[in-house]
VOPAGU-2260 file (C-alpha; in pm, 1 decimal, decimal comma):
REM VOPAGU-2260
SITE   aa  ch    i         X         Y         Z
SITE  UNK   A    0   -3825,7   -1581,3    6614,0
SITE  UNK   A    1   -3465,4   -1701,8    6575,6
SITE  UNK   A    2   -3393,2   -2054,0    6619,0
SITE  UNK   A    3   -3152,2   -2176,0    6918,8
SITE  UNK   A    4   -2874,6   -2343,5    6735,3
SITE  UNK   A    5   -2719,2   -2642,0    6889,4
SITE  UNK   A    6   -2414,0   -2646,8    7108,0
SITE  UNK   A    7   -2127,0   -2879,2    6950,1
SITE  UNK   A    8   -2179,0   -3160,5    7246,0
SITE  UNK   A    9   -2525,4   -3186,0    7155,6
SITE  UNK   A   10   -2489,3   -3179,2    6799,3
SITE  UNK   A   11   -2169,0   -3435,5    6819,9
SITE  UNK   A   12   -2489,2   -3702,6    6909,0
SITE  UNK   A   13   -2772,9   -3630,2    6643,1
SITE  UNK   A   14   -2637,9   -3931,5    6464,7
SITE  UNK   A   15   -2959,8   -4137,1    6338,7
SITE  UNK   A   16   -3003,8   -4485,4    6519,3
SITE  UNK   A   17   -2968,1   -4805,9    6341,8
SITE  UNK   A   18   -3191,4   -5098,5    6377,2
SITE  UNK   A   19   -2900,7   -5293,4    6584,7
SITE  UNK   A   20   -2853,0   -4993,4    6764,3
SITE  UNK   A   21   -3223,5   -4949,0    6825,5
SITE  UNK   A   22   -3238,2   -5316,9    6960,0
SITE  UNK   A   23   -2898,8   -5320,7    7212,9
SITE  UNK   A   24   -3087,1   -4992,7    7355,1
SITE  UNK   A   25   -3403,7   -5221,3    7403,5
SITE  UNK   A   26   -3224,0   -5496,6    7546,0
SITE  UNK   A   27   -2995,4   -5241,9    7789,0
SITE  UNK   A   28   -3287,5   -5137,2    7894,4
SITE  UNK   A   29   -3465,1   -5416,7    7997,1
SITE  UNK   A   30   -3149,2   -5573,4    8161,2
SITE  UNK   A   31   -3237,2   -5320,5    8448,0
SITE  UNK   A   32   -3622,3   -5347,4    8474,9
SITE  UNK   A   33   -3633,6   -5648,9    8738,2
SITE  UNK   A   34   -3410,8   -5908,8    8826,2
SITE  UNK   A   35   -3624,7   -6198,6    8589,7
SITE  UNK   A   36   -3482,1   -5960,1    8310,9
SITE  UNK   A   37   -3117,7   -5949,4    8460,1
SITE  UNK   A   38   -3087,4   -6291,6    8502,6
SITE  UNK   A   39   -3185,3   -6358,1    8123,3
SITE  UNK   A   40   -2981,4   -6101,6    7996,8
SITE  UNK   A   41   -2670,9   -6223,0    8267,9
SITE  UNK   A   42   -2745,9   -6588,4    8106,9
SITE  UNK   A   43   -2667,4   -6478,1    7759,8
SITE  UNK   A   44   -2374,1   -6224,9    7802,9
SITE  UNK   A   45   -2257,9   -6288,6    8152,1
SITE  UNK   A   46   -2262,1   -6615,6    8243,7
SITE  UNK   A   47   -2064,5   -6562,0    8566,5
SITE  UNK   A   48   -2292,1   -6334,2    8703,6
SITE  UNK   A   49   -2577,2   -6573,4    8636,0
SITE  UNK   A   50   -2407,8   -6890,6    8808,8
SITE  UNK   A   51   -2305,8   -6637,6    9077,4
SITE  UNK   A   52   -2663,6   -6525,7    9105,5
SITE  UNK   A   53   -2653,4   -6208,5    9215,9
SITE  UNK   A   54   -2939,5   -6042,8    9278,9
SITE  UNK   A   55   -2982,4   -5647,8    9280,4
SITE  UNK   A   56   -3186,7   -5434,7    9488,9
SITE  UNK   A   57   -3312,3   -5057,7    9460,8
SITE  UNK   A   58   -3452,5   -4952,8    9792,5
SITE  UNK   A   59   -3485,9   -4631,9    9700,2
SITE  UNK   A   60   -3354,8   -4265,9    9455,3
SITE  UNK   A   61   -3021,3   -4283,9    9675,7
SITE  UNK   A   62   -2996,8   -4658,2    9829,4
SITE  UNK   A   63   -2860,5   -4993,8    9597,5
SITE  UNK   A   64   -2777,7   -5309,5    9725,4
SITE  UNK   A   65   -2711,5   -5614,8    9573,2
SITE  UNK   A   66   -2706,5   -5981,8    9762,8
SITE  UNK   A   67   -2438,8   -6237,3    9638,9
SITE  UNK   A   68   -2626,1   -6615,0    9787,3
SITE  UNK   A   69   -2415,3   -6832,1    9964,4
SITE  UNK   A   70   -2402,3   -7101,8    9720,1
SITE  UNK   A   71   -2115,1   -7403,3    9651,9
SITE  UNK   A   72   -2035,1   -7167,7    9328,4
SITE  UNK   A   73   -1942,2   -6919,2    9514,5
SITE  UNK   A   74   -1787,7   -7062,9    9819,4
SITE  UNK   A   75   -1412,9   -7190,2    9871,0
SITE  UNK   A   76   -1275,1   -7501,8    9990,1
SITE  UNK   A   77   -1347,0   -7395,5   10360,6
SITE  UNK   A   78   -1697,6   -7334,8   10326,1
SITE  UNK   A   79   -1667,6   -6942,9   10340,6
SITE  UNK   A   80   -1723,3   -6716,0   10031,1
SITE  UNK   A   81   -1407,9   -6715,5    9800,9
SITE  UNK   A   82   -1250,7   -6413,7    9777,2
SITE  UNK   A   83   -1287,6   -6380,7    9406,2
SITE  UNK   A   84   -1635,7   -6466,3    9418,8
SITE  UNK   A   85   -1624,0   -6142,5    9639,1
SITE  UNK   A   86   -1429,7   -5929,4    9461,8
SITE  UNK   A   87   -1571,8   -6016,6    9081,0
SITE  UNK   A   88   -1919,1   -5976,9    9198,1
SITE  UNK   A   89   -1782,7   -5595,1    9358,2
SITE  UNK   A   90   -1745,9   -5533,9    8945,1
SITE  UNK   A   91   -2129,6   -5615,7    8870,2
SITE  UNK   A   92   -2304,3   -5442,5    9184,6
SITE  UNK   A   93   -2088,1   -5110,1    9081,7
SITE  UNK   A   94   -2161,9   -5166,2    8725,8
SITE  UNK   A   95   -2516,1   -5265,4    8748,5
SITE  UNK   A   96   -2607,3   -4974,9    9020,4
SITE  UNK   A   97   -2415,8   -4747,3    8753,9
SITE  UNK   A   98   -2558,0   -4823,7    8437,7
SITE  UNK   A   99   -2959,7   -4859,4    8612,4
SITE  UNK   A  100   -2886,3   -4466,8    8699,3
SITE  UNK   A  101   -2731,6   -4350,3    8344,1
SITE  UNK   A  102   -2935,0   -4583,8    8131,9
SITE  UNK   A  103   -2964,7   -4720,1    7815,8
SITE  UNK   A  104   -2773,1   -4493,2    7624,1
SITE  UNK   A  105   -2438,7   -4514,9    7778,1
SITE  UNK   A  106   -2170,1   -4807,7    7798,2
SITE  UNK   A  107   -2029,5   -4842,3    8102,7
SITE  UNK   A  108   -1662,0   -5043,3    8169,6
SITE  UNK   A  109   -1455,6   -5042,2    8521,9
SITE  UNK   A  110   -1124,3   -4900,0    8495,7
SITE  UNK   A  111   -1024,5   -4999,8    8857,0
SITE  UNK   A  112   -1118,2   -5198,1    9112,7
SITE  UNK   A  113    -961,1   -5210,5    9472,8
SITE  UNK   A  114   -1107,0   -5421,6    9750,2
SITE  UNK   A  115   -1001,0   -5471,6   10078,2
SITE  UNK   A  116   -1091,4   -5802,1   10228,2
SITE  UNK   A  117   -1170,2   -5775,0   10614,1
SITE  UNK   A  118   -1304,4   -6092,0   10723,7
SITE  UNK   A  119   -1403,0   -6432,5   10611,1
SITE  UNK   A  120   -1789,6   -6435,7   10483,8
SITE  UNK   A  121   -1977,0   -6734,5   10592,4
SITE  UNK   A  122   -2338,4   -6655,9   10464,2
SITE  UNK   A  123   -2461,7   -6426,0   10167,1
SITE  UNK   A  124   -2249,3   -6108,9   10104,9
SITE  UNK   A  125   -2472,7   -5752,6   10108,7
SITE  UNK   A  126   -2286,0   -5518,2    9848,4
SITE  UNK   A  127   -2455,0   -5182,4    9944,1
SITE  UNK   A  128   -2340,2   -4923,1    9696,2
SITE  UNK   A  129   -2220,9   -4522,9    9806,8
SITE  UNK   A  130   -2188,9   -4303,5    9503,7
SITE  UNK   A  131   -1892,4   -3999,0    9548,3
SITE  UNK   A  132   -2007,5   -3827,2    9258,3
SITE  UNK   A  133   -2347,7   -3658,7    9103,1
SITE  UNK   A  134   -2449,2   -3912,7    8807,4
SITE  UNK   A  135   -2665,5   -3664,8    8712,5
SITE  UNK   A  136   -2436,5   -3350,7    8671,1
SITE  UNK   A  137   -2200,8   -3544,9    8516,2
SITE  UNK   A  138   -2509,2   -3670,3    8243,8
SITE  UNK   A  139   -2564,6   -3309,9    8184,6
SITE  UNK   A  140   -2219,3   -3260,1    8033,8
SITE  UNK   A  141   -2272,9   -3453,0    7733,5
SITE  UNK   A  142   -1936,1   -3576,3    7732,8
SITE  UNK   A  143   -1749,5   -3933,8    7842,5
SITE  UNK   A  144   -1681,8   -3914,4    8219,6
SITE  UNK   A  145   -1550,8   -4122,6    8516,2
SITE  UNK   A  146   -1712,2   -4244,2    8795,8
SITE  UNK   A  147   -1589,3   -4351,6    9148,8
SITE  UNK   A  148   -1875,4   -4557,7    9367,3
SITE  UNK   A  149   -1758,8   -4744,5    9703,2
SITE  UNK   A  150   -1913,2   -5029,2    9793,2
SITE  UNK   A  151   -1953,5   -5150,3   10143,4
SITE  UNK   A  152   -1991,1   -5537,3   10144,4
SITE  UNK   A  153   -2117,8   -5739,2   10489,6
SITE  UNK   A  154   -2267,8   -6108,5   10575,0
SITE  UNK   A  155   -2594,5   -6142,5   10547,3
SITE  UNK   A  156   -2791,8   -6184,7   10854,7
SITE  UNK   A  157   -2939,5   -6522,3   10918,8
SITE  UNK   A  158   -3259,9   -6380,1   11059,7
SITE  UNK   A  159   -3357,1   -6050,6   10894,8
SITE  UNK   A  160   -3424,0   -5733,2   11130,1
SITE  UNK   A  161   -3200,3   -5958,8   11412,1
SITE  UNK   A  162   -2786,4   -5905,6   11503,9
SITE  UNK   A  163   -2576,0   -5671,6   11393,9
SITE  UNK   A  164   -2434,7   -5702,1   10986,3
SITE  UNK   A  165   -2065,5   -5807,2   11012,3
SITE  UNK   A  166   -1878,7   -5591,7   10730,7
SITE  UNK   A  167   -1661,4   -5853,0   10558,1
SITE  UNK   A  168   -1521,6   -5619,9   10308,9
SITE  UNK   A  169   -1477,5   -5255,4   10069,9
SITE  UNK   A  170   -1408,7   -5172,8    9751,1
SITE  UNK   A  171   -1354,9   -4874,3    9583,1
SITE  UNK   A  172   -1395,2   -4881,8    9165,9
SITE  UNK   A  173   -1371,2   -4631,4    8899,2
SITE  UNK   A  174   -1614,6   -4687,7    8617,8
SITE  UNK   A  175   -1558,4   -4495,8    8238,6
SITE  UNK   A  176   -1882,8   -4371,4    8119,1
SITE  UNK   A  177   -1954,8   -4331,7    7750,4
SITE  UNK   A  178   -2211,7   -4210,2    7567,9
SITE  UNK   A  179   -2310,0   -4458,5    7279,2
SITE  UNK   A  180   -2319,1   -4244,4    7017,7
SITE  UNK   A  181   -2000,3   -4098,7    7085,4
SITE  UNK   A  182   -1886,8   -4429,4    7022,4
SITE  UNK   A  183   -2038,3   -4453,3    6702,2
SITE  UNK   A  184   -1909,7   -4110,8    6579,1
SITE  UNK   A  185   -1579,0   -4179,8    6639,2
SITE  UNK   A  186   -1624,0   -4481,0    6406,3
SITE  UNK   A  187   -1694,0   -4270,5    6163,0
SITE  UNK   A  188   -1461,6   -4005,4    6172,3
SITE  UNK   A  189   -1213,8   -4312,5    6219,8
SITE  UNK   A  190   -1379,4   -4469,9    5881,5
SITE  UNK   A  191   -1372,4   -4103,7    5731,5
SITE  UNK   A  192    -972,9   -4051,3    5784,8
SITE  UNK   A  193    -900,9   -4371,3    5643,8
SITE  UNK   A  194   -1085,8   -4289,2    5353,7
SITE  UNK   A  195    -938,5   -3929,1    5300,1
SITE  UNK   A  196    -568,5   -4137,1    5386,2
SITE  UNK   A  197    -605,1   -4354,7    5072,3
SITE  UNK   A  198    -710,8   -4107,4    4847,6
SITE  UNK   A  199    -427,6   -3884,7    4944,1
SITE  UNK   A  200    -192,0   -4193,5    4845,2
């Protein structure tokens, strides 16, 4: 019996994990368990997000949402919901939904961000998330990738299950996806040129 050998994309990422590697996975990870872990994790490395206090949501396989309170840090001198507020938190939900689906292993950073502001918002904003591409096809790749979500963002009803949501605003983003490791290796083939550079000199 002949053994399978590996196809370059998969043997690109056999690079062994460090400790410090082993413990961002941990803590990527449990950034998306439950929103007790978010906030602590948002507390350390994103404090905006944490005074915001966005909250997200997984209904279920195909349906995200994330709720953006109506607090005073979030609201403008009128007593609506600022517009940056509105469009900064757009960044997280997209992000958040994102990296929950393609997990610990890749980094994910938005490459654009458009949002279209419809109406004023006076009550907590629902961001409710629309994918326009197969995470999971694009995971199978192995490679870095870009990802497009929309996100559909209305007020908040006052009484649940009552009224019609107002839709206050949309935003379209583009996300990079990269697999971690892929980062790493290009360190090193960065580190290895620079050696192979000053012993040619």
């Amino acid at each position: 019996m002949t053994a399978t050998p590996a196809t370059p994309e998969k043997a690109q990422f056999k690079s062994k994990q460090s400790l410090m590697d082993r413990a961002e996975s941990f803590v990527s990870k449990l950034s998306t368990r439950n929103n007790f872990w978010h906030r602590v994790c948002s507390f350390i490395w994103l404090p905006y997000a944490f005074r915001s206090g966005i909250k997200m949501k997984r209904i279920d396989a195909q349906t995200f949402t994330a709720i953006l309170p109506f607090k005073r840090f979030n609201r403008n001198w009128y007593n609506a919901m600022a517009g940056a507020s509105l469009l900064a938190n757009s960044e997280i939900a997209g992000g958040m939904y994102l990296f929950s689906n393609v997990g610990k292993d890749y980094t994910v950073v938005c490459k654009r961000l458009e949002y279209k502001f419809m109406r004023p918002c006076f009550g907590p904003a629902v961001y409710k998330v629309v994918p326009l591409q197969d995470v999971d096809e694009l995971k199978a790749t192995g490679a870095e990738f870009n990802f497009d979500v929309r996100l559909n963002i209305y007020q908040g009803l006052a009484v649940p299950g009552k009224g019609r949501e107002k839709r206050v605003g949309r935003c379209e983003a583009t996300f990079h996806v990269t697999p971690k490791l892929q980062h790493k290796d290009k360190a090193l083939r960065g580190e290895d040129g620079a050696k192979v550079e000053g012993a040619s000199e």
